[in-house]
C-alpha positions in Angstrom: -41.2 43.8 -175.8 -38.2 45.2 -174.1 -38.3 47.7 -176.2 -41.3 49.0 -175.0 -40.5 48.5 -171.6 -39.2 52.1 -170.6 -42.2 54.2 -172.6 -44.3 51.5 -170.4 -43.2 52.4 -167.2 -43.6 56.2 -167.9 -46.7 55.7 -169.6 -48.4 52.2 -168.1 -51.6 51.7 -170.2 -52.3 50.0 -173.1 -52.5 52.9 -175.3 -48.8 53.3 -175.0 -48.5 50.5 -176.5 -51.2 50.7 -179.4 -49.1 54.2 -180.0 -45.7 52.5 -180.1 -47.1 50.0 -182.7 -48.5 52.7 -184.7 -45.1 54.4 -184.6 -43.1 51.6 -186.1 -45.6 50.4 -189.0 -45.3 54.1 -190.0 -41.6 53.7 -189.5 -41.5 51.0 -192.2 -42.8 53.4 -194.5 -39.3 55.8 -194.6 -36.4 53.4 -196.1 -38.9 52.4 -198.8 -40.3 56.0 -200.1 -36.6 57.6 -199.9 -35.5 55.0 -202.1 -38.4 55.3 -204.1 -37.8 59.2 -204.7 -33.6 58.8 -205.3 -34.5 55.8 -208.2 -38.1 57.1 -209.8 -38.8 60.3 -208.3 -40.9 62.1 -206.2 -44.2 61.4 -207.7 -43.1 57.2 -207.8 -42.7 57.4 -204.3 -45.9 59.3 -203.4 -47.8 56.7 -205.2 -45.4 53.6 -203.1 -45.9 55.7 -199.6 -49.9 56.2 -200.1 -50.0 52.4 -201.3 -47.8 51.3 -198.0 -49.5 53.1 -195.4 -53.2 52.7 -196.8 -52.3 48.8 -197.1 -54.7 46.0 -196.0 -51.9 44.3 -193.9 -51.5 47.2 -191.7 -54.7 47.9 -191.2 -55.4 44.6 -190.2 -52.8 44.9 -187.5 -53.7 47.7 -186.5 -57.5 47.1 -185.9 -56.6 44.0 -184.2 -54.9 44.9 -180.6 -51.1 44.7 -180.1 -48.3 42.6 -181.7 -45.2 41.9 -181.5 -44.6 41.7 -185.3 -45.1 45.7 -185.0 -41.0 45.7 -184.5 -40.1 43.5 -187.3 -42.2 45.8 -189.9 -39.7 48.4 -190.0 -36.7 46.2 -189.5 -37.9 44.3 -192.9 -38.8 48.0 -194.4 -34.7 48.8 -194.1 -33.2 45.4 -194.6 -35.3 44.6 -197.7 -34.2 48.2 -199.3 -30.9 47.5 -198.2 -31.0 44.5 -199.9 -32.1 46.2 -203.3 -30.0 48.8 -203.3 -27.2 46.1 -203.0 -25.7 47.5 -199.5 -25.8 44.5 -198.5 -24.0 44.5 -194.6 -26.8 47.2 -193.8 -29.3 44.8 -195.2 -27.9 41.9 -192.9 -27.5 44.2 -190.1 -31.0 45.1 -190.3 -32.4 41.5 -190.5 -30.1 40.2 -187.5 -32.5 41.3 -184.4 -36.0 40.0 -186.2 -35.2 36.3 -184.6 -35.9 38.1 -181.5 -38.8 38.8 -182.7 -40.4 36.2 -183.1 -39.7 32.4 -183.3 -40.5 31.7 -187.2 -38.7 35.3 -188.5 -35.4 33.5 -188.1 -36.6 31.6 -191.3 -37.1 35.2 -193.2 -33.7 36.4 -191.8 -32.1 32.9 -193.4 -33.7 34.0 -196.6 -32.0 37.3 -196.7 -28.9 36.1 -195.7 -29.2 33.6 -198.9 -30.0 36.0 -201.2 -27.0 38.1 -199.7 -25.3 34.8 -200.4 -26.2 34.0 -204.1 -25.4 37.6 -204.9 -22.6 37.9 -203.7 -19.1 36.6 -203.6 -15.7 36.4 -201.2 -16.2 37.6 -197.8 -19.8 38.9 -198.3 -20.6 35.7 -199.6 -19.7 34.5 -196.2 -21.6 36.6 -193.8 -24.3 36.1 -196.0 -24.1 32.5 -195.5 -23.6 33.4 -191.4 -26.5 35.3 -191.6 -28.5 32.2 -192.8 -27.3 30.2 -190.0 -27.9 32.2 -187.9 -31.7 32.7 -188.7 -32.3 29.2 -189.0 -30.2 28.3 -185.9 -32.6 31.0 -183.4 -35.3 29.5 -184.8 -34.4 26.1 -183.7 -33.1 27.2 -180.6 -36.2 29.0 -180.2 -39.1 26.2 -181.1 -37.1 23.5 -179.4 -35.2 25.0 -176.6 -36.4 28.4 -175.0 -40.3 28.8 -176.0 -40.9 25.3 -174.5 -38.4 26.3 -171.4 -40.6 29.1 -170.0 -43.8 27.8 -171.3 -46.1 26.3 -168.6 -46.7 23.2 -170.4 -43.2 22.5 -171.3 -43.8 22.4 -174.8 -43.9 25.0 -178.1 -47.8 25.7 -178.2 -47.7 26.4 -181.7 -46.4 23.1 -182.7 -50.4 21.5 -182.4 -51.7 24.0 -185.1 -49.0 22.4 -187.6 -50.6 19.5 -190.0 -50.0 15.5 -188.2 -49.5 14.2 -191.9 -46.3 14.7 -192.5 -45.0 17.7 -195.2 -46.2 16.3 -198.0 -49.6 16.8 -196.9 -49.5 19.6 -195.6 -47.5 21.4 -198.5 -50.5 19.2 -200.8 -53.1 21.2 -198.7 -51.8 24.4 -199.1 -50.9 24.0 -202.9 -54.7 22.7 -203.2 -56.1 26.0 -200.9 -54.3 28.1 -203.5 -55.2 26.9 -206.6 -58.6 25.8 -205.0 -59.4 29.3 -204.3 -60.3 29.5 -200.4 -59.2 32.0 -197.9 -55.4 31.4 -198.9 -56.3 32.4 -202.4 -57.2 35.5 -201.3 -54.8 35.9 -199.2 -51.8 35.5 -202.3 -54.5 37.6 -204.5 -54.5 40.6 -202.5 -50.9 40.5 -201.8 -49.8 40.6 -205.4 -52.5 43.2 -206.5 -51.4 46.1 -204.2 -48.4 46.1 -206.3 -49.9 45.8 -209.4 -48.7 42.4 -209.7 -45.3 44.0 -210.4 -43.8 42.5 -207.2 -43.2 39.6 -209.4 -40.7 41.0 -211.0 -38.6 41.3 -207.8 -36.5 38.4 -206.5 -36.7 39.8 -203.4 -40.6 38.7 -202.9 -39.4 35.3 -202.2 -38.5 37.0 -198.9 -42.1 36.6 -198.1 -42.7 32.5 -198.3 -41.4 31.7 -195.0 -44.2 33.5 -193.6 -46.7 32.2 -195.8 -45.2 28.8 -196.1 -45.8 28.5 -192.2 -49.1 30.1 -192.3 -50.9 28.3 -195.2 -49.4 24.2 -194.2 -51.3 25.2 -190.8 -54.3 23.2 -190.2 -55.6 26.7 -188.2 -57.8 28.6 -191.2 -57.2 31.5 -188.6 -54.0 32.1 -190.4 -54.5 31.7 -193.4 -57.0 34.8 -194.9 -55.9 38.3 -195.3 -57.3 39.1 -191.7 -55.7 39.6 -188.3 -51.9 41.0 -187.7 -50.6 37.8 -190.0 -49.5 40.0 -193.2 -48.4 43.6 -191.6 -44.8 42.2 -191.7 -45.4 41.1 -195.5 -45.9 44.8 -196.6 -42.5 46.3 -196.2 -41.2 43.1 -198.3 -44.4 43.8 -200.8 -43.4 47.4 -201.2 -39.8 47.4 -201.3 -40.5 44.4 -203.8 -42.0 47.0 -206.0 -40.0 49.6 -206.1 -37.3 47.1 -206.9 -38.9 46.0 -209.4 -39.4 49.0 -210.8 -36.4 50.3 -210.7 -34.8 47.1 -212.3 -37.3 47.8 -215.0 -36.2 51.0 -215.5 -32.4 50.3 -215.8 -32.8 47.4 -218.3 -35.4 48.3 -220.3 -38.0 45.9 -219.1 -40.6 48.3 -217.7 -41.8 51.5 -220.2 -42.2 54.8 -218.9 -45.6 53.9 -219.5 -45.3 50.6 -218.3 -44.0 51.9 -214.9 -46.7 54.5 -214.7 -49.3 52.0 -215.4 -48.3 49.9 -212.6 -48.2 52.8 -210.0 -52.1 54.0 -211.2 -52.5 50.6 -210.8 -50.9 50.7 -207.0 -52.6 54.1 -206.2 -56.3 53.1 -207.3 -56.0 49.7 -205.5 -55.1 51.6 -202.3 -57.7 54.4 -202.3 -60.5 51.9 -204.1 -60.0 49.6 -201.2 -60.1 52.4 -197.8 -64.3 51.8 -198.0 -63.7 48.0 -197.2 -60.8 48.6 -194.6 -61.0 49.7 -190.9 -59.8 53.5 -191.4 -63.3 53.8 -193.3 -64.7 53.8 -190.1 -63.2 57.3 -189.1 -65.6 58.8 -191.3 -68.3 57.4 -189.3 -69.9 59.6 -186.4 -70.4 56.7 -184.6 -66.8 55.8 -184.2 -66.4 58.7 -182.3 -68.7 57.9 -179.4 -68.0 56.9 -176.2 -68.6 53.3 -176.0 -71.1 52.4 -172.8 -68.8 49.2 -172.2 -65.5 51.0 -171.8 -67.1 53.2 -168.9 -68.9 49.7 -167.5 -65.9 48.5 -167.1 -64.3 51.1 -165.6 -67.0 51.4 -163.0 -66.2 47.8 -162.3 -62.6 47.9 -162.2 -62.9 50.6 -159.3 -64.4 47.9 -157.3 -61.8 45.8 -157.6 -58.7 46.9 -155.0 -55.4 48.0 -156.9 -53.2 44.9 -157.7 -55.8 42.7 -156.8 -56.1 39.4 -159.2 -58.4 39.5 -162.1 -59.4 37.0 -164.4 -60.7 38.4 -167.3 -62.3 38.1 -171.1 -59.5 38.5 -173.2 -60.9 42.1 -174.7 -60.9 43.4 -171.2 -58.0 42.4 -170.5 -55.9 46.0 -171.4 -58.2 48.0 -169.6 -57.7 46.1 -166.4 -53.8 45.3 -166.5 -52.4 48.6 -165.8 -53.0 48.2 -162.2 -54.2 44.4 -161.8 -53.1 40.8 -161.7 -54.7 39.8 -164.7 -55.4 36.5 -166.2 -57.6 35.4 -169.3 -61.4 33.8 -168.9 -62.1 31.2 -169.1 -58.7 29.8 -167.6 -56.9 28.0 -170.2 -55.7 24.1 -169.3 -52.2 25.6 -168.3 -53.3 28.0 -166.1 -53.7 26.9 -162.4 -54.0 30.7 -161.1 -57.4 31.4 -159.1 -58.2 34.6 -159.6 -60.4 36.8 -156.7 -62.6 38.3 -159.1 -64.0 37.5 -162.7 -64.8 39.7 -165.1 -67.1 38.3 -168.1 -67.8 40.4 -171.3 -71.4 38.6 -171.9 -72.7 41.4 -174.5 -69.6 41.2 -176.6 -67.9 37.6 -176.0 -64.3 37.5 -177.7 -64.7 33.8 -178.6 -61.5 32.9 -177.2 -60.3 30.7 -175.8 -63.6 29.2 -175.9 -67.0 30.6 -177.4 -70.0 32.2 -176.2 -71.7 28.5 -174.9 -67.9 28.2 -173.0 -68.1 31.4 -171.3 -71.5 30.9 -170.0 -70.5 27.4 -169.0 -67.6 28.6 -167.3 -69.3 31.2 -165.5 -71.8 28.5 -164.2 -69.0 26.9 -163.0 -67.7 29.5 -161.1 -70.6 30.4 -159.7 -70.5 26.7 -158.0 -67.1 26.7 -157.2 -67.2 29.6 -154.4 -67.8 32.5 -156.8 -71.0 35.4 -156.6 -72.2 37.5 -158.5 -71.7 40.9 -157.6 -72.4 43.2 -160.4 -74.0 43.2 -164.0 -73.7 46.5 -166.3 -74.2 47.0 -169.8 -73.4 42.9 -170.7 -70.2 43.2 -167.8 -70.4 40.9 -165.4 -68.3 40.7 -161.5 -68.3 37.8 -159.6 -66.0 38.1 -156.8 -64.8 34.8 -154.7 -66.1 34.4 -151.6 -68.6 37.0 -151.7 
């Protein structure tokens, strides 16, 4: 988030960041394509670029707020051509900054660094072998040290959504989801059919199972469908996977001119055939370009509510309050002691987290006991303000 930090503080609102995040998932996009036009030529790498940017992972992301993982999509977009086009410090160089990241990306940058490892020998070999260590060792560091250092609780959060039955049964769960057929089916399905299922071919697609090994042992179902921000980071890997593979097909004889052209009509009707299911339909929609009543409710409110004043607030309307508020998520969660002045309920369109419709209404009953009033009600926005 650091990164964002200066474009922030000249531009504080939450569109600068929604903005930055679109920036780097079309950033991923560059490595990939430019390798794809040196190796199969410019029409290849149309067909790998359209496939890339129209992808269900990034959509996803996109339509669902701000994350993080927005800076690791193009770091895995270079390292992972790096890796393919066997320049292999760039590749490590790349992968070095995802453990900052994010906890469980020191895992993928382990990965890379193996592969570096196995395909290499003498002093590459080595770093590669660093580079391993040094994923893994973040990660640790990470989960067990630093996460549960600043965290209010004194623990790693996460840690309660991983399976109580030991490995086995967790890794039994998620073997039985995938063959089963539930949401993690899809998830694997959809992954391997936006590359024509020539991803495959690539060795470097095993760069992808830390993320879905962590994903699909969870005992959260949240995490394991194609939905959400979970699989932006899994589309650089995807499509650098295919190019690769493509390209080894070409130089060896495995993949026809046909067969390669196959496999990219393949790509390129998979990526326009799916736009009607996927958020950026909705641009052709008038309605999508109306102002929505809520946003100007809750402006309306906000103006009531004195600059830097504290707010606690349904978690999406939360960025339209934060650029000049204290702001805190309603209903409180159990580590949160704050006691906010003012409350700000989305009744109409309840987020459902961190507790459901039935919890917000409870917890707005609450309030209303505990020294809070009601002070406004427009278009399913609610104000309570403490004291009066």
């Amino acid at each position: 988030m650091v990164v964002f930090a200066p474009f922030y503080r000249v531009f504080p609102s939450a569109e600068t960041l929604l903005i930055g995040q679109a920036v780097l998932f079309a950033l991923g996009v560059v490595p990939i394509a430019r390798w794809a036009v040196r190796r199969l030529g410019t029409g290849a790498a149309v067909v790998v670029a359209t496939g890339y940017c129209l992808s269900w992972g990034l959509q996803a992301a996109v339509n669902y707020d701000f994350h993080e993982i927005a800076l690791a999509v193009p770091l895995l977009a270079f390292s992972v051509t790096a890796l393919g086009e066997r320049r292999w410090t760039a590749a490590m160089l790349w992968a070095l900054p995802l453990v900052f990241v994010k906890e469980d990306l020191g895992l993928t940058v382990a990965v890379i660094g193996g592969l570096v490892a196995y395909w290499t020998a003498g002093t590459t070999r080595t770093r590669g072998v660093l580079t391993a260590v040094w994923g893994v060792g973040w990660t640790v560091l990470a989960v067990k040290v630093l996460i549960p250092w600043f965290s209010a609780s004194g623990q790693y959060g996460q840690a309660s959504k991983l399976p109580s039955g030991g490995m086995t049964s967790a890794v039994d769960s998620a073997w039985n989801g995938v063959v089963g057929g539930d949401s993690r089916a899809s998830t694997v399905l959809l992954l391997l059919l936006i590359t024509g299922f020539a991803a495959l071919r690539s060795p470097s697609t095993i760069i992808a199972l830390p993320t879905l090994a962590w994903r699909f042992i969870s005992d959260n179902s949240n995490f394991w469908g194609p939905i959400y921000h979970y699989s932006a980071i899994l589309m650089p890997v995807l499509f650098a996977a295919l190019v690769d593979a493509l390209v080894r097909g070409k130089r060896d004889g495995g993949i026809s001119q046909r067969g390669r052209r196959t496999i990219l009509g393949v790509v390129l009707v998979v990526a326009i055939a799916s736009v009607p299911s996927l958020p950026l339909f909705r641009l052709v929609h008038a309605q999508t370009w109306q102002p929505d009543r809520q946003l100007a409710a809750v402006q309306a409110l906000a103006d009531r509510i004195p600059d830097g004043d504290s707010v606690g607030a349904s978690n999406n309307l939360v960025p339209r309050l934060a650029d000049d508020h204290s702001v805190s998520i309603f209903p409180r969660r159990d580590a949160d002691h704050t006691t906010p002045n003012w409350i700000m309920v989305n009744v109409e369109r309840p987020p459902n987290w961190p507790l459901d419709s039935a919890g917000d209404k409870q917890a707005v009953a609450d309030a209303l006991r505990n020294g809070y009033t009601a002070v406004a009600d427009r278009d399913g926005i609610e104000l309570l303000h403490r004291g009066g």
